[in-house]
C-alpha positions in Angstrom: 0.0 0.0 0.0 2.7 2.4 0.8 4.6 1.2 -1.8 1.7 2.5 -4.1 1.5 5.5 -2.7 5.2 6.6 -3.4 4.9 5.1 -7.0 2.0 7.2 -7.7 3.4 10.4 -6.4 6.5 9.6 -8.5 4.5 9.0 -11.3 3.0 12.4 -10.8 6.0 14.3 -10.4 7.3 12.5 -13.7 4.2 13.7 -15.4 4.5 17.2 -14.3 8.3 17.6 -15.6 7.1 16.4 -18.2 4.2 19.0 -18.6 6.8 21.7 -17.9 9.6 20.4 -20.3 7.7 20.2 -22.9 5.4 23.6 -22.4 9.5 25.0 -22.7 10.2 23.2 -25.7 7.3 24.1 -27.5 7.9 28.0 -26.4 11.2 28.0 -27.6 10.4 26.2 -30.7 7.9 28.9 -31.4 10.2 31.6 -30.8 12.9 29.8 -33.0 10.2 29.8 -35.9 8.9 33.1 -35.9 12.7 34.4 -35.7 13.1 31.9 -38.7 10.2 33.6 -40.6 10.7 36.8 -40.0 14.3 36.4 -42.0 13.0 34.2 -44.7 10.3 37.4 -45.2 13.1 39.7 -45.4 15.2 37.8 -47.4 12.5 37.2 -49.9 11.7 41.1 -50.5 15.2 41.9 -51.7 15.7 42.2 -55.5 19.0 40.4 -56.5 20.5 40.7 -60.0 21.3 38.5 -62.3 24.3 36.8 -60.5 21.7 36.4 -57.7 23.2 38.7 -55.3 21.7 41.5 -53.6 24.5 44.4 -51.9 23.1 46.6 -48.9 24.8 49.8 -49.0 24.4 50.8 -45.7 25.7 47.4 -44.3 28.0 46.7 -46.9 26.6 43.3 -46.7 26.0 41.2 -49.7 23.2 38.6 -49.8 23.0 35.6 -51.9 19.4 34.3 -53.7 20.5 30.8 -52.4 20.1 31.7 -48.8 16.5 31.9 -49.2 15.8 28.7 -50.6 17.8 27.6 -46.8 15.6 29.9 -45.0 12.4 28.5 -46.1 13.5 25.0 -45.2 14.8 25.7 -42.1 11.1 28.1 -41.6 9.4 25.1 -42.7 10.5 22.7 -40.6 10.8 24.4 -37.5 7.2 25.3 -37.8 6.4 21.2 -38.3 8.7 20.7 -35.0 6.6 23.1 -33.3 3.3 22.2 -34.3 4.1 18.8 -33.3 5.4 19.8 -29.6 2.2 21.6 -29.8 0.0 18.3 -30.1 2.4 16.5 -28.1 2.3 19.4 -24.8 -1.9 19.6 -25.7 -2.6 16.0 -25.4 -0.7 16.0 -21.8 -2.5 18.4 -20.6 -6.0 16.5 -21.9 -5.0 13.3 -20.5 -4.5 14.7 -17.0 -7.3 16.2 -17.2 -8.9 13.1 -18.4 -7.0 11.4 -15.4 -8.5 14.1 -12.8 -11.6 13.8 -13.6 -12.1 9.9 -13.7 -10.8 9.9 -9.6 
């Protein structure tokens, strides 16, 4: 009976830090995407030339068309990763309350 007892509160605690990790995980996964999107939106209003180059003048920076075609996949995926730590974080917090309300 004791025995039990200290499994389920383990069990508990293990679920929570769970909960909390991956409430983090999606948050900075979200953060990490809209960063990502925000540069793939800039990089695609530049007008290159021929060579595929665009050159700030105030920056002295020159950008390359290729970058964008990067950008997009790495926008892309971080926004599958995200939704997917989304569903993930959602359906712990369902279950336990699926959990609390069957006791």
């Amino acid at each position: 009976m004791v025995i039990s007892n200290i499994k389920k509160i383990a069990d508990k605690k293990k679920y929570r830090i769970m909960k909390i990790a991956m409430t983090i995980l999606t948050l900075i996964l979200s953060l990490v995407t809209l960063l990502m999107s925000f540069v793939f939106a800039n990089r695609l209003t530049f007008s290159y030339n021929s060579e595929g180059r665009h050159f700030d003048e105030s920056s002295l920076i020159v950008y390359h068309k290729q970058a964008v075609t990067v950008y997009g996949l790495l926008f892309f995926s971080g926004l599958v990763l995200t939704l997917l730590a989304f569903y993930k974080t959602r359906k712990l917090f369902i279950n336990e309350r699926m959990a609390t309300k069957g006791n």
